[in-house]
N, C-alpha and C positions, 0 to 999 in steps of 0.2 A: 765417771769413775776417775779419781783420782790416780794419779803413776804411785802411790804407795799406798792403793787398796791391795787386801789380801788375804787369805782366809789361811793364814802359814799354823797361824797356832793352835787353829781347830784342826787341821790337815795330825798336826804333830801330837794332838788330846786324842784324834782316832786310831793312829798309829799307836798312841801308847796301852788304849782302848781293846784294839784287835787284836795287838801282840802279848798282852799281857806282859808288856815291860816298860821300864822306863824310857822314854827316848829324852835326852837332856838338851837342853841349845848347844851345849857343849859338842858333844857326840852327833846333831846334826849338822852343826858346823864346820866338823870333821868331816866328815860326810858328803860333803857338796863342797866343800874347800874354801872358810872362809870361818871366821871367828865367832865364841860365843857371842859378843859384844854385835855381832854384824845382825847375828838371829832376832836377838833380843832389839834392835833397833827395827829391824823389818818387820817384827810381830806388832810391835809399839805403833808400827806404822808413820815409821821417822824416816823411814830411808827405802827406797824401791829396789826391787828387785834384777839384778842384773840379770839377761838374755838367758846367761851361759850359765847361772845359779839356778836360776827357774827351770832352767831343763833338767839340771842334776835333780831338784828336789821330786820332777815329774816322776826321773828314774828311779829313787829313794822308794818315794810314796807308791810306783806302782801305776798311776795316772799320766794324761798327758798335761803338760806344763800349763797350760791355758787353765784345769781344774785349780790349781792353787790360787789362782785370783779371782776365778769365775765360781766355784760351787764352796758352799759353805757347808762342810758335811756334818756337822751338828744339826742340821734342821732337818725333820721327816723326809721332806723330799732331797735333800741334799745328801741325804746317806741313803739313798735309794740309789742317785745320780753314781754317788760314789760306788757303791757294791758294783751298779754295772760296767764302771769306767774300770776297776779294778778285776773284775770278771776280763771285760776285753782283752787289757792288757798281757793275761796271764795264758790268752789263746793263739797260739802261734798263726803267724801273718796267712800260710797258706788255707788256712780253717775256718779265718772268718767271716768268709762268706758261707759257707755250712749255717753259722752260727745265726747268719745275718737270715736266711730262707726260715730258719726253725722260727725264731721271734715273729720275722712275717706272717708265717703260718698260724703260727699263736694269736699274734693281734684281729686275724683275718676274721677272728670267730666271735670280734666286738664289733658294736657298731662303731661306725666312723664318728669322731668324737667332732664338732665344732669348735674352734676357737676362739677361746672368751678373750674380748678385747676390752681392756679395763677404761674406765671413762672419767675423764678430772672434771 
């Protein structure tokens, strides 16, 4: 992975998706403190993401920072990743372990999945 891989503009197409509004480079650039001209290179994937903006945008979007480069939430399972990443965040710290026994409980009643290991 490249220091200027990033999934910023699909993050910012879901945002506009879920909210049913616009979200502009403008207005997220406002947002995390830094220019349209900055977004727009970072979307282009010209210029990497600073520490301290990646966090802002984690706070923005609802997710932790690591999703903006790691999950592509256009894809089936990447808006699945997403729903849950943004489920999490929106459960207060002391609760989520409640949250984390429910899901266990839930999983408990599948069989245990094996790990497909792809092969070159």
């Amino acid at each position: 992975m490249d220091a200027t891989d990033n999934f910023l503009a699909k993050w910012r197409a879901r945002y506009e998706e879920t909210h049913r509004t616009t979200l502009s480079q403008e207005k997220l650039g406002d947002e995390i403190g830094v220019s349209h001209q900055t977004i727009g290179r970072i979307e282009a994937r010209k210029q990497g993401i600073k520490l301290k903006h990646l966090s802002r945008m984690g706070e923005f979007f609802g997710v932790p920072r690591w999703a903006i480069i790691e999950i592509d939430p256009s894809t089936d399972e990447g808006k699945l990743v997403a729903e849950m990443l943004e489920a999490w965040e929106r459960i207060d710290p002391p609760q989520r372990q409640a949250a984390v026994s429910q899901m266990q409980a839930f999983a408990a009643s599948y069989p245990v999945r094996k790990a497909v290991v792809a092969r070159s």
